[in-house]
N, C-alpha and C positions, 0 to 999 in steps of 0.2 A: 128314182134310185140313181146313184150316184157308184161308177163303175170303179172309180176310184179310192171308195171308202171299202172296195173288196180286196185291192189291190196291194201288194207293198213291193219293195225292192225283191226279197228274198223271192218274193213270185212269178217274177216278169226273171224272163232270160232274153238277151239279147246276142245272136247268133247261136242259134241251135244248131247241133250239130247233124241231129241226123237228117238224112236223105228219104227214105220214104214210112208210111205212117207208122208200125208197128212200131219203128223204133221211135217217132214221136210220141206216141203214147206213153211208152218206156220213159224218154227223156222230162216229159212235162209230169209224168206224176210223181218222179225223183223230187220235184221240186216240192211238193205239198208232202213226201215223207221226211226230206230234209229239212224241214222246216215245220217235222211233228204235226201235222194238222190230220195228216191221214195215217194213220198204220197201217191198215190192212190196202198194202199194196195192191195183192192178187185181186181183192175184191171190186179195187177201183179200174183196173184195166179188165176185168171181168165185165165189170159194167159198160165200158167203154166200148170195148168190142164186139159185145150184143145188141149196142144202139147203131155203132156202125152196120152191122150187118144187115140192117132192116133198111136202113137209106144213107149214101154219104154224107156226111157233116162238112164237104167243103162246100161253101152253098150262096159263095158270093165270088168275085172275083180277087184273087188272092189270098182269099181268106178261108181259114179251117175253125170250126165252133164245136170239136169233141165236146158233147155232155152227155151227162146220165142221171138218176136216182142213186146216192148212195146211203145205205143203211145209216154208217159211221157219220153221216154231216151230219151236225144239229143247226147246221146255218148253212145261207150260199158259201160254196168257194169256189175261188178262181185264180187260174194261172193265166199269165199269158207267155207267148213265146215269137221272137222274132227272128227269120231267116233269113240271111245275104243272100243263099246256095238257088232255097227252093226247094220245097219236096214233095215227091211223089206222091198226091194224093187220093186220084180215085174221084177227084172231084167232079160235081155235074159240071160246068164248064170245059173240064178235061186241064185246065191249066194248072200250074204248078204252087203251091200256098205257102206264102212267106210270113204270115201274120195269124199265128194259134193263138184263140179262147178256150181255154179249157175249163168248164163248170159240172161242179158235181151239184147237187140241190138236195134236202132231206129228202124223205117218204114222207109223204101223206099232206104235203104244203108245196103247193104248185103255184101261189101266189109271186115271191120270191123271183124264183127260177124264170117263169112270164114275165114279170118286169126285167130282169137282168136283159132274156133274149130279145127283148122288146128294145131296150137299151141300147146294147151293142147294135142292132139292125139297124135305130137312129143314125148313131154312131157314123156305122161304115158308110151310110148312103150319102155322107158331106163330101162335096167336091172335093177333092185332095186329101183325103183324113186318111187313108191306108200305104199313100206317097208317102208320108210325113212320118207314119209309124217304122215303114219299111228302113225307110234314114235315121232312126234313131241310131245312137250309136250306144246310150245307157238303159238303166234301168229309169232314172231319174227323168230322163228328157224324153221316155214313154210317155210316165205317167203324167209329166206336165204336158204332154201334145191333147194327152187323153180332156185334162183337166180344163184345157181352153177352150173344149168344147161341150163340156157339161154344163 
């Protein structure tokens, strides 16, 4: 699976603005409503915040991977999001996460959703891969940093 074929411009932000995760959540799911993939907003930070609750989602160093089940997917999707700032987030490490994956996956197809997190885990463990993202400065030169490592 190819993280990139999830991905478009309209998806990827670069400099998030908020500071800690609530209003990440807020900010990254603006991006799948702005961009019609989701409607029912409430229902996707419903979801978000019930998966949080149970264990943090920042689970790497720098890095934040909000997912859930959402009714509304009929496919994976995903945003991603990139911070200068840093934000507050609760993570096991305790450090501050500049680099959101945000994946919703249908019900009842877990196949999918495993390779994506399977993916991204590849991903981040490349020497230098979350340096590189942090320095992006587009949407564009995410997805190509992404793409020379698929």
């Amino acid at each position: 699976m190819n993280i990139t074929d999830l991905l478009t411009p309209s998806l990827i932000r670069v400099g998030l603005e908020s500071e800690e995760k609530d209003e990440l959540f807020e900010e990254m799911v603006q991006l799948f409503v702005a961009s019609e993939i989701i409607h029912d907003r409430e229902a996707a930070l419903t979801t978000l915040f019930e998966r949080e609750a149970k264990m943090s989602t920042g689970i790497a160093r720098w890095v934040g991977l909000p997912h859930g089940k959402l009714a509304e997917a009929q496919e994976l999707l995903m945003a991603l999001g990139v911070s200068k700032k840093g934000i507050e987030y609760d993570s096991l490490d305790g450090e501050l996460v500049y680099i959101v994956l945000m994946v919703f996956a249908e019900i009842g197809n877990p196949g999918p959703h495993i390779e994506a997190l399977a993916e991204i885990c590849r991903l981040f463990s490349i020497p230098g891969f979350t340096e590189k993202l942090r320095e992006a400065q587009t949407a564009d030169e995410v997805l190509s940093i992404i793409r020379s490592e698929e």
